[in-house]
C-alpha distance (Angstrom), angle and dihedral (degrees) to the residues before:
residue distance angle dihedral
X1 . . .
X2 3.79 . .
X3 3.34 95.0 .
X4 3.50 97.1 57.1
X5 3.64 85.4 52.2
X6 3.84 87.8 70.3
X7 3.63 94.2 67.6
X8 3.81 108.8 88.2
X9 3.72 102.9 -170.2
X10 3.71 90.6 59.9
X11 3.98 97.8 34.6
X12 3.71 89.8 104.9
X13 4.42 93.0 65.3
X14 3.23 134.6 83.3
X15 4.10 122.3 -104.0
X16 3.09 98.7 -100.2
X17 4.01 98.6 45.5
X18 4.13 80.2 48.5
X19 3.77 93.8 56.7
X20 3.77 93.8 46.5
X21 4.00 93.4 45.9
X22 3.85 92.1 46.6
X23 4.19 84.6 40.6
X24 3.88 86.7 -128.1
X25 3.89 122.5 159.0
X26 3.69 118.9 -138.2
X27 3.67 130.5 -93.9
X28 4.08 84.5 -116.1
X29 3.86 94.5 43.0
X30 4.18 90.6 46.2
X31 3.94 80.9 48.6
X32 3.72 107.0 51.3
X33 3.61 83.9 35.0
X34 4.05 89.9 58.8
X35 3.78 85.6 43.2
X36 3.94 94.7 63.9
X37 3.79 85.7 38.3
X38 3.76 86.0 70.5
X39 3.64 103.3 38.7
X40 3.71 88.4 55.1
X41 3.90 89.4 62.9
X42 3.65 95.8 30.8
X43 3.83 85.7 66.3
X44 3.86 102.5 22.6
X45 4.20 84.4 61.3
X46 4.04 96.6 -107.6
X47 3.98 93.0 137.7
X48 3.26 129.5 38.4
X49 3.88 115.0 -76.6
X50 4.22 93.0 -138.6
X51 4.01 90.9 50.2
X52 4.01 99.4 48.7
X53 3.44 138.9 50.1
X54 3.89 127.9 -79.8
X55 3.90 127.8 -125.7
X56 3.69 136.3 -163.0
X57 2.94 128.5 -129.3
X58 3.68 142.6 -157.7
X59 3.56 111.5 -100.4
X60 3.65 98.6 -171.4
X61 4.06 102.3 93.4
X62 4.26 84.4 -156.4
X63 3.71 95.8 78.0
X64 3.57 123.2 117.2
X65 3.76 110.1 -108.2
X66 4.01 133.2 30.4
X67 3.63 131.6 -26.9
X68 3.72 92.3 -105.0
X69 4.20 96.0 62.2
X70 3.43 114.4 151.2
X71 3.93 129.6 -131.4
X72 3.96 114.6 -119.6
X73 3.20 116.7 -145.6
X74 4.04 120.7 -159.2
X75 4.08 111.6 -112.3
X76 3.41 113.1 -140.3
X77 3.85 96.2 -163.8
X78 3.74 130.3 48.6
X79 3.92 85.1 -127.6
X80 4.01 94.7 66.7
X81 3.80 95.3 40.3
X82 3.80 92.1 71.0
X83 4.18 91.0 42.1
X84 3.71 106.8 117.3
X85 3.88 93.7 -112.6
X86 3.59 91.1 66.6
X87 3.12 112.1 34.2
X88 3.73 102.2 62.4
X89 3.90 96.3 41.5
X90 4.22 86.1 92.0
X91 3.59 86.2 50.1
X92 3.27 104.6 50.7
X93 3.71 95.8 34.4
X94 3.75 78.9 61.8
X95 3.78 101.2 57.6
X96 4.33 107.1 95.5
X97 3.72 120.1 -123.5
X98 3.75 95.0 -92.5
X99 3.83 88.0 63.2
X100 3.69 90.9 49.0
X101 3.84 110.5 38.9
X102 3.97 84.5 62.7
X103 4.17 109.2 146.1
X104 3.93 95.5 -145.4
X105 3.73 139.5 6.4
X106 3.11 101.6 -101.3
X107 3.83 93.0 55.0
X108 4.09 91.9 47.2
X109 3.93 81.5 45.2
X110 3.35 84.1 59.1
X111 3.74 105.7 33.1
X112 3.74 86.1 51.8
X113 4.02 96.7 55.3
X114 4.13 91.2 47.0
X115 3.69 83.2 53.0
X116 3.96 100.2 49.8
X117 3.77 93.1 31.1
X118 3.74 96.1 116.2
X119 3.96 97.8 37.8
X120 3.81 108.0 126.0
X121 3.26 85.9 -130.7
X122 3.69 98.5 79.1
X123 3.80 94.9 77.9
X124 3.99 100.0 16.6
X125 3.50 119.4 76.1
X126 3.67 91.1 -171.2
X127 3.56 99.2 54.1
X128 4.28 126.6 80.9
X129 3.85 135.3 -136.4
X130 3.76 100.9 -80.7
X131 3.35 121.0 -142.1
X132 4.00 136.3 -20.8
X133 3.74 148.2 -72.9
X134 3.92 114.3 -69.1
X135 3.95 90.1 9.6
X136 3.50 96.5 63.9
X137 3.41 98.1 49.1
X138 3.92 96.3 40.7
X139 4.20 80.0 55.6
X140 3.79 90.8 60.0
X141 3.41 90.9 40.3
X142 3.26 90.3 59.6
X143 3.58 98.6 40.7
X144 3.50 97.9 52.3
X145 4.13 88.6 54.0
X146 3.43 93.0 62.9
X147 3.73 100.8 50.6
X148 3.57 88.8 52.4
């Protein structure tokens, strides 16, 4: 927010219309984004596997989803729910299979913002990821259809 601040032409907008005129992400979008970022090489093999964390996943191959689901486990305390283990396994659960099956960083990097590029929570730091996986996009889909 301070930084946006330093731009005088724009001083006079609100944070939201700042972000969108300088085409800046959020500090929660760039987050969650940065999140995914590191589950993707957490499971794809990109650190070492005695340094980071471990993840289950789903071994039944019938699940809705991509092959690299991951199993939720229930938190009994507030504490754990917020823990960085669980609280992107919705998230990335979320993502579709053309997110996921991404050869190389930069290409899930990639994949990932084409997917979330019309999230409102790109530019508002109030808002939340809205909806999930295959549902999202099938929305847009659908969206852009009719306007055409």
């Amino acid at each position: 927010m301070r930084a946006t601040k330093l731009v005088l032409t724009i001083k006079h907008l609100t944070y939201t219309e700042k972000l969108l005129q300088l085409k800046l992400p959020t500090l929660k979008y760039r987050r969650l984004r940065n999140d995914m970022i590191k589950v993707f090489k957490i499971l794809t093999g990109k650190y070492d596997i005695n340094v980071t964390l471990s993840f289950e996943t789903h071994q039944d191959c019938r699940t809705r989803g991509h092959y690299l689901k991951l199993v939720s486990h229930r938190c009994h305390y507030d504490v754990r729910k917020y823990f960085f283990c669980t609280r992107i396994i919705n998230t990335w659960n979320s993502l579709p299979e053309s997110v996921i099956s991404a050869s190389t960083t930069d290409s899930f990097k990639n994949k990932l913002d084409k997917f979330w590029g019309n999230q409102d929570i790109l530019c508002n730091y109030k808002a939340e990821l809205t909806g999930i996986g295959i549902e999202v996009s099938l929305i847009i889909y659908i969206i852009n259809n009719l306007h055409q």
